[in-house]
N, C-alpha and C positions, 0 to 999 in steps of 0.2 A: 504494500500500500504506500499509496503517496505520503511522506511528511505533511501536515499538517500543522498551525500553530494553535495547541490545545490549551487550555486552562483548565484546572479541574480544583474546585474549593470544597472543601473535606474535612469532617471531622472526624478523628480514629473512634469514634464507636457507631458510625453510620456504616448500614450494612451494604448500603445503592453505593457508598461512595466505595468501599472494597470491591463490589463488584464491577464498576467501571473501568480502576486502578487495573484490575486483573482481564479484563477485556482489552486495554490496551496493550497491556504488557505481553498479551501473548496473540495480540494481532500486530507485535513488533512496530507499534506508533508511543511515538514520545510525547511527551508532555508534560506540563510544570501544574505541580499540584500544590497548592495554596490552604495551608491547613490553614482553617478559623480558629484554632487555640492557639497558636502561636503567636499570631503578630494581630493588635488590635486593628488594624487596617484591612484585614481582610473581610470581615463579616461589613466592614460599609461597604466596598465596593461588589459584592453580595446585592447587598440592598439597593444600590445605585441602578444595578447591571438589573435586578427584577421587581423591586421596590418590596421585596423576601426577605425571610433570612432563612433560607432553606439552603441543604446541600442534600445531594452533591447539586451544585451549580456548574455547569460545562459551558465553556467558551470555545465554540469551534469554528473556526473562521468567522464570519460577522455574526452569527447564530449564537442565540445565547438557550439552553437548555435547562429547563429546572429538574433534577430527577434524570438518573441512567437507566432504569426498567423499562420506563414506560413512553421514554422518547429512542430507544434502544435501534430498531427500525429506521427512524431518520440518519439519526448519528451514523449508523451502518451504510447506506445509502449512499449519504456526504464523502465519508472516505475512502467510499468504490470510486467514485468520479475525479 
């Protein structure tokens, strides 16, 4: 698959953001993953980016995705093209 420039904001006890982590990892796409406990900036641009504070929040090219399950299909899609 093509590189892509992904974002992915995560917190370690979200089960969607594990599984997206590991969706990419073994569909050999990189990514920069933005835990929300670590730096207090990330849970606003969170909320900027969907006016949420939900994760996993995915940044995949201009596309902003709330949720890895159930936008699964799109996200898949995207990185065939």
């Amino acid at each position: 698959m093509e590189q892509q420039n992904i974002v992915i904001y995560t917190i370690p006890t979200c089960s969607d953001c594990h599984d997206a982590k590991r969706f990419f990892q073994e569909s050999g796409v990189t990514y920069l993953e933005k835990d929300c406990t670590t730096d207090a900036n990330y849970p606003q641009e969170v909320f900027d980016l969907t006016g949420k504070q939900v994760v996993p929040t995915i940044v995949l090219e201009d596309q902003v995705f709330i949720g890895f399950s159930n936008n699964y299909e799109k996200i898949v899609s995207i990185l065939k093209n």
